[in-house]
N, C-alpha and C positions, 0 to 999 in steps of 0.2 A: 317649555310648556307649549309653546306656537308649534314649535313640530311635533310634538305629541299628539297636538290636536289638530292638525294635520294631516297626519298620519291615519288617523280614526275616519275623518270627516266626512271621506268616500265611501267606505261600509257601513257608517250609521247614517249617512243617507240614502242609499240603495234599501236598508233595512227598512226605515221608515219610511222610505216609498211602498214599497209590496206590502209593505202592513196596514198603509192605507187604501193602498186597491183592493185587496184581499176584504179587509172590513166592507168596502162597498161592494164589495160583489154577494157577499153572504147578506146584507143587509136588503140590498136591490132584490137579490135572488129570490129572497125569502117571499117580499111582495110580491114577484111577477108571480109567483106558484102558487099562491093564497089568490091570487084576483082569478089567473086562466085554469087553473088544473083544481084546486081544492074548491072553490066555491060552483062552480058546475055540478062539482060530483056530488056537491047536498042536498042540491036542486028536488034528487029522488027521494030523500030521508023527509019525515015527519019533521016536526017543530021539537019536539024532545033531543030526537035524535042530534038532530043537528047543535043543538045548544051544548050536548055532551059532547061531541067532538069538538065544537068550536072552545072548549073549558079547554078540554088537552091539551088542544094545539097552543092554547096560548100560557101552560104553565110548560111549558115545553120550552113554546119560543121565545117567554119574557128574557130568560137568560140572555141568549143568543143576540137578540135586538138591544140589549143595555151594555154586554159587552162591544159590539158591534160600533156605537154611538159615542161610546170612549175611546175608541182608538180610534176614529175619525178625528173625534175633539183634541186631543192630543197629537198623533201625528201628523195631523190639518196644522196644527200652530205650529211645530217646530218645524214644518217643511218650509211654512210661510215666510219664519223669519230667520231660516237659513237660505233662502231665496234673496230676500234681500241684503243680506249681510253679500253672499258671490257678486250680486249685483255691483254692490258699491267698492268689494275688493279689485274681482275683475275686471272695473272699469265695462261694463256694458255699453256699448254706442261710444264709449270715450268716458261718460260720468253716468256711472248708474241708479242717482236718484234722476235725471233728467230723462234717462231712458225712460223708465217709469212712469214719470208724469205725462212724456209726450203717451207712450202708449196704454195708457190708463189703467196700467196695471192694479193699482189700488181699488179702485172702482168697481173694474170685475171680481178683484177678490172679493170688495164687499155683500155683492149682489151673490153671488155663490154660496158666502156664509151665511147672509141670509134667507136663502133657497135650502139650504144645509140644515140651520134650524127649523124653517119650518115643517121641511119635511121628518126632523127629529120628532117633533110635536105630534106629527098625525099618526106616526109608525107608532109611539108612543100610546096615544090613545087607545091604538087600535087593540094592542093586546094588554090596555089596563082595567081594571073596576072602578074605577071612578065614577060618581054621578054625573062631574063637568063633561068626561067624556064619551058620554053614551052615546054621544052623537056619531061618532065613528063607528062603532060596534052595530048600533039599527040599519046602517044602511053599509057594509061593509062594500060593497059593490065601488060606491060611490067613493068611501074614503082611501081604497085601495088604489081606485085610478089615480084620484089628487097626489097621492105619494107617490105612484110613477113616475107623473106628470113633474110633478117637482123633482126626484132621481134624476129624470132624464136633463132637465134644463142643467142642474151639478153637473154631472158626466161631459157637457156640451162644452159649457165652461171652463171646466178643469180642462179639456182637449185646447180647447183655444190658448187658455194662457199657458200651457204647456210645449204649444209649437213654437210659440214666441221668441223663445232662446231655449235655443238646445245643446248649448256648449259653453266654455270660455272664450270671450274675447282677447285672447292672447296669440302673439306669435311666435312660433315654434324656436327655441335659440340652437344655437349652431354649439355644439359641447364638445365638439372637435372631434363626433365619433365618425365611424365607418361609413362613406357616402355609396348610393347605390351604383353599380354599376366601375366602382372603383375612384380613387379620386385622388390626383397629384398635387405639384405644387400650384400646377396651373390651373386648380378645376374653380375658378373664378368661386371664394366663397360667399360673397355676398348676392349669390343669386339665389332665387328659391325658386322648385318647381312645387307639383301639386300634394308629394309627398312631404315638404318643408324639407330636402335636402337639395342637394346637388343637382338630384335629377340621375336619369338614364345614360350614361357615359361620363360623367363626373362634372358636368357642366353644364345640363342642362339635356331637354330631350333629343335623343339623337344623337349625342355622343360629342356635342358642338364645345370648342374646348377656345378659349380664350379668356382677355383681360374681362371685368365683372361689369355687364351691361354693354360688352363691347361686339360689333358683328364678327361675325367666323373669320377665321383664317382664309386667306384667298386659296383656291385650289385652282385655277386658270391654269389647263398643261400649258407649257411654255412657245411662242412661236418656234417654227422649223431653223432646224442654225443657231437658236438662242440654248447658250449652257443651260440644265438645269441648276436651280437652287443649290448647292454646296456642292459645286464640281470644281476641281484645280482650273482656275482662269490661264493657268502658265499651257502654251502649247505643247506639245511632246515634240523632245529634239529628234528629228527626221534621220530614220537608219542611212547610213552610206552605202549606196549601191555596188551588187557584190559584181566578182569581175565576172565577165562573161563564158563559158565553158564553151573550150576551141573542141572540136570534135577530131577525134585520133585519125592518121592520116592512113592510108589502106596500107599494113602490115605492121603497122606500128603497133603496140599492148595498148589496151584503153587502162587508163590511171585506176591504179589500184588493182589491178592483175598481177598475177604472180607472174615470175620472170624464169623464160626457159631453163630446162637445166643441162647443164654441163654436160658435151657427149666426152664417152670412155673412148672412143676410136684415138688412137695416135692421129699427130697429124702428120702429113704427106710431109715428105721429103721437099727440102726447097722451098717449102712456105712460108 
């Protein structure tokens, strides 16, 4: 059941995020267009006039504004305390009720939800029939701004406690996969670079390859005369000097010439 829910917990919370931006923005949106664009443009209409527009617009928008305020209410809560539930799993700061307390996170939620309500209440008003809420309706000008006003303070806040943590506090483990840049026996695995791997050359950036936390291998070329690193220490046994080449004396064949040939003449008598 833990990986099940697990499994889900990243899509229905991504889901329930956009569904509550999305709600404010249709919500917010709706006000800023009724305070700067619609309410100008009645400015030129009669008193009749304007009253029948201002009826449409608001069996129009009552929908809009009540579904609007449920999925706020709704995905406002379970984002909340799926926030704090990551908090205390993740370990935030090390213990994530203390994170919280130092950074007041409760606090500002509360001030938000009730910035959240109030501005429920005047959006509310504004496109109800109620006698309590006439008071919206006579001066819409006025109640329009207060519901800005209050939007914008939510918006400010949700931003604030939203940069606060933007991730898990966890660190990346080593699952014995593929390191960047390739990685032997030697590519020190207890080191992490910005990636949470090995790093660039299997050890770190630059290719630096040794024991883990340990500095690089010496590269110092060697002094003039000193062997390198895995050369036979044994000298090589000294050729025997070859004999010296006597140079052919005048008439004599140089070695390795052919040898005159045999003449056919008889020889002389008495030889």
């Amino acid at each position: 059941m833990g990986d099940l829910v697990g499994q889900f917990q990243e899509p229905l919370g991504l889901l329930l995020r956009w569904g509550h931006i999305l709600a404010a923005v249709v919500a917010l949106g709706g006000l800023f267009f009724s305070r700067f664009a619609l309410l100008p443009a009645l400015d030129d209409l009669d008193e009749a006039a304007r009253q029948r527009v201002h009826d449409g617009v608001r069996r129009s928008w009552l929908m809009w504004v009540i579904g609007a305020i449920t999925i706020l209410l709704v995905t406002g809560l379970v984002n909340y305390l799926l926030t704090i539930s990551r908090a205390g799993s993740e370990a935030w700061g090390g213990d994530g009720r203390a994170w919280m307390r130092y950074h007041k996170y409760h606090a500002l939620m509360g001030a938000k939800i009730l910035f959240a309500f109030a501005l429920f209440y005047v959006a509310s008003a504004i496109v109800g029939r109620g006698e309590g809420s006439r008071w919206a309706r006579d001066d819409r000008r006025k109640s329009l701004g207060i519901a800005l006003g209050l939007g914008l303070a939510v918006v400010i806040i949700s931003g604030y406690l939203r940069q606060m943590h933007t991730g898990p506090n966890v660190v990346a483990r080593d699952d014995g996969g593929a390191r960047m840049g390739g990685a032997g026996d030697d590519a020190a695995p207890g080191r992490e670079d910005d990636f949470g791997g090995g790093g660039i050359g299997g050890a770190g950036v630059g290719g630096r390859r040794g024991s883990a936390g340990g500095p690089p291998p010496d590269r110092t070329p060697p002094d003039e005369g000193t062997p390198e690193p895995g050369a036979d220490d044994s000298p090589a046994a000294p050729r025997p000097p070859s004999d010296p080449v006597r140079p052919p004396d005048e008439g004599e064949p140089e070695p390795g010439a052919d040898a005159p040939a045999p003449s056919s003449e008889p020889a002389p008598a008495g030889a």
